[in-house]
Phi, psi and omega in degrees: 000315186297323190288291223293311190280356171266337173283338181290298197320318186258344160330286186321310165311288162001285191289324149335308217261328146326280216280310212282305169316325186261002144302288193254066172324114167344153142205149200273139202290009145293332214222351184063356183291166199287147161236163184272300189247215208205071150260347169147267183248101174304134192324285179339277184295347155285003184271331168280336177307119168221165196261129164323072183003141172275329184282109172218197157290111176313329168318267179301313186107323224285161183287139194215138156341144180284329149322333175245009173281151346281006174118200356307170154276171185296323179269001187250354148274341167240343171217079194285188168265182184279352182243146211270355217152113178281129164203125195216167198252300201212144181288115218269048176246172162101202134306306188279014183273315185299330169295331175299319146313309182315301172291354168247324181270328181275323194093359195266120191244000201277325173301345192270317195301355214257315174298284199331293195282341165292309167285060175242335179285315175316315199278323183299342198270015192208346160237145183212223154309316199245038168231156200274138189227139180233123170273145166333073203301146197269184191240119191314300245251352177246333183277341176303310207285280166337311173089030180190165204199092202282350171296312154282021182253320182312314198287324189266226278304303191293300159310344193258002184247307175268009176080009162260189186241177139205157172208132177320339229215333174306284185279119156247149152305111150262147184066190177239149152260116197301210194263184188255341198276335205272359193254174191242162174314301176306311166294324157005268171334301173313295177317335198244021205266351182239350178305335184287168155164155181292169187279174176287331174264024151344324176311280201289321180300302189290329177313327182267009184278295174312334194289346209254337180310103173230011122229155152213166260220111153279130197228131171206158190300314190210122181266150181227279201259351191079018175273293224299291185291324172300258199336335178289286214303350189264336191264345168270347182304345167315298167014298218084339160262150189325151162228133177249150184241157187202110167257145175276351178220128168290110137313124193291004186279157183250131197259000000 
């Protein structure tokens, strides 16, 4: 009897998932085009998806002969960044430059979620339980406007899949800032030298952290000349521990 209500049973599923496809056709969460089945992401649009070089400079991020991994590179012997480890998930074209947008201008996440759970056998081999992840902080007056504060929507994601930990309230934004896309490298750089600093109670706050802590993660959406993340990452070395940084997108431009 238990077999005979368990075969009704996955009929029954069958047939839900029958009705709900010819009712709610699949479409792929990038390009919105109609699909045969509901994996997500459509053939077109997974040929633009491409993965960050594994061979780069361990610093910087930047991409390097395989021969020359991990680096430094040449500008990271003479002038590194302040964090100790570079890390970005996918090269910032494509689909994955259009999910990205889709989720900043719209509010719409299921294609960046969509990245997120593809790079995850990756992201475990490199965050894990006992590392601390700090987003990047937005400007109060952009996050007012946006309704979202997307370096810490990465950071919750990122936590509930590997078991870290993270928190918002460690690293501040001071002040405003015009935006970064709207600059040149240099000025970039100018804009951000002062934006960053620890919260004022730092102190007490990495105290009840540490214990849980062994590493920890400047964490932002989209890396471009890498000023955003040196500066974050410079105003946490009070901390005291090494800061490795981590974007879910690259830009092939060079800083």
């Amino acid at each position: 009897m238990l077999v005979g209500m368990n075969m009704l049973s996955t009929k029954g599923v069958l047939l839900v998932n029958q009705l709900r496809d010819l009712l709610f056709p699949p479409s792929c969460l990038f390009c919105h085009a109609p699909m045969p089945s509901g994996n997500g992401c459509c053939t077109l649009c997974l040929e633009t998806i491409e993965v960050w070089p594994h061979s780069t400079c361990s610093r910087c991020g930047i991409p390097l002969p395989a021969e020359m991994h991990p680096g430094p590179c040449g500008r990271c012997l003479q002038k590194p960044p302040a964090q100790c480890h570079t890390c970005s998930l996918y090269c910032y074209h494509g689909a994955v430059r259009d999910a990205i947008l889709e989720w900043k201008l719209q509010g719409h996440d299921a294609a960046v979620r969509w990245l997120v759970n593809a790079a995850m056998p990756g992201i475990r081999s490199q965050i894990n339980e006992g590392s601390l992840l700090l987003p990047v902080p937005m400007p109060i007056s952009r996050m007012r406007k946006s309704g979202q504060h997307h370096a810490a929507n990465f950071c919750k994601w990122l936590a509930d899949d590997t078991g870290c930990t993270w928190d918002w309230h460690l690293l501040r934004r001071i002040g405003e800032q015009p935006r970064q896309s709207a600059l040149s490298g240099q000025a970039r750089r100018k804009n951000l030298r002062k934006a960053f600093a620890l919260a004022d109670d730092y102190g007490s706050r990495w105290q009840d952290l540490a214990g849980q802590a062994t590493s920890i993660w400047i964490v932002d959406d989209i890396l471009t000349t890498g000023s955003t993340l040196h500066f974050a990452a410079r105003a946490s070395l009070k901390l005291g521990v090494p800061i490795n940084v981590l974007s879910l997108a690259r830009t092939s431009q060079k800083h």
